[in-house]
C-alpha positions in Angstrom: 17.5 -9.8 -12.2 14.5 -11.2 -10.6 11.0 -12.2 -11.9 8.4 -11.8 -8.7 4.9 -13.7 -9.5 2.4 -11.0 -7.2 -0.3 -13.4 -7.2 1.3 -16.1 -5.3 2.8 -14.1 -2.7 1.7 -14.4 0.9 2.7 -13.6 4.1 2.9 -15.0 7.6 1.1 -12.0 8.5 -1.4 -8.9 7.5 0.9 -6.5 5.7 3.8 -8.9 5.7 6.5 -7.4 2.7 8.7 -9.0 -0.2 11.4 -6.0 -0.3 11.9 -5.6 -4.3 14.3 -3.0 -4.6 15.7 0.1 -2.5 16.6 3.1 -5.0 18.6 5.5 -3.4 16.2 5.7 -0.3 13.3 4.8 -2.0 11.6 1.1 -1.2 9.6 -0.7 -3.2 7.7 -3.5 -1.6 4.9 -6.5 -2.3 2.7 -6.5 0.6 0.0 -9.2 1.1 -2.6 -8.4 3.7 -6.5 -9.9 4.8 -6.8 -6.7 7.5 -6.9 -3.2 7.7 -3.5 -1.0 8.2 -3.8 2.1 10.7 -4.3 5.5 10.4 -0.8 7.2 8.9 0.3 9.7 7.8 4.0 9.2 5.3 7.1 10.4 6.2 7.3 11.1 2.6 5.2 10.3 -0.7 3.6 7.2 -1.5 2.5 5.1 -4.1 -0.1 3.1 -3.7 -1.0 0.1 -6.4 -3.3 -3.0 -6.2 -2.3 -5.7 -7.8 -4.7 -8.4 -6.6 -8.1 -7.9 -4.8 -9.3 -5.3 -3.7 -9.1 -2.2 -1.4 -11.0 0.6 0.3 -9.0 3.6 1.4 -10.1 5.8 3.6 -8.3 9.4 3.7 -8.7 12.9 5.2 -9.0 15.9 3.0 -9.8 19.7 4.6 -10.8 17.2 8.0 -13.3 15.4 6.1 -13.1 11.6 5.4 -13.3 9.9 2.4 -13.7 6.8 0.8 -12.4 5.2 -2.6 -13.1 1.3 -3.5 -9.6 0.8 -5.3 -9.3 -2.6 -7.7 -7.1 -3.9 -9.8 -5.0 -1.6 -11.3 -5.7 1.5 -9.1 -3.0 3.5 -8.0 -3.4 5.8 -5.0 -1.2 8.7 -4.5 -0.5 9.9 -1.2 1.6 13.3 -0.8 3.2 14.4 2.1 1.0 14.5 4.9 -1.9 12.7 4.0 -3.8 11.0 6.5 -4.9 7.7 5.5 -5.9 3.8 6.2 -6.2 1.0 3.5 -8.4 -1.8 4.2 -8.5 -4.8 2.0 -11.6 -6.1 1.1 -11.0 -9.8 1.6 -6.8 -10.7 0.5 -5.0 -8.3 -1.6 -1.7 -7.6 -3.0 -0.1 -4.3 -3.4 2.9 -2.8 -4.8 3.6 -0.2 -2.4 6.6 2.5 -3.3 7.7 5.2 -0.4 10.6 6.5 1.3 12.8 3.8 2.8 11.8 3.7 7.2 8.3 5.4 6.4 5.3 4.3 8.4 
C-alpha cells in the first residue's frame, strides 16, 4: 500500500516520473514538469490526467492542429497513433497511464 500526495511531487527535471504501479505492461506514472514535451506519437493508448496546473495540448486530427486548455481534472485520451505535444502552462502534475517503454 502506498498513499502518493500529487501536489508535493517534484522533479529534478521537466517530465521527471514517480513510477506508481506497472499492471501487466501497463505504467502508471506522476510526472511533474514547467516545459513542453515533444511531438509523439504512443506506442500504444494513453491516458492523460492533470492533477495540478494546467496544460495546453496540442494534437493532429485529419493533418490539422488543434488546441485544448486542459485544467484540473481533465483527462485526455490519446488512441493509437495520435500525434501530440503537452505543454504546461506554468508547473503541473499529471497522472499519466500508457503502455510500459512508450514514448
Amino acid at each position: 500500500m502506498n498513499i502518493i500526495r500529487s501536489k508535493s511531487f517534484t522533479a529534478d527535471r521537466p517530465w521527471g516520473a514517480l513510477d506508481i504501479a506497472n499492471m501487466n505492461g501497463i505504467t502508471t506514472r506522476l510526472h511533474w514538469t514547467d516545459q513542453p514535451y515533444k511531438w509523439h506519437v504512443n506506442d500504444g493508448q494513453e491516458v492523460f490526467v492533470v492533477l495540478d496546473g494546467q496544460v495546453q495540448m496540442r494534437y493532429r486530427e485529419d493533418g490539422l492542429e488543434k488546441t485544448v486548455l486542459l485544467e484540473v481534472g481533465d483527462i485526455f485520451y490519446a488512441s493509437v497513433g495520435t500525434e501530440h505535444v503537452a505543454r504546461p502552462l506554468g508547473v503541473a502534475r499529471v497522472l499519466v497511464i500508457e503502455s510500459e517503454g512508450s514514448v
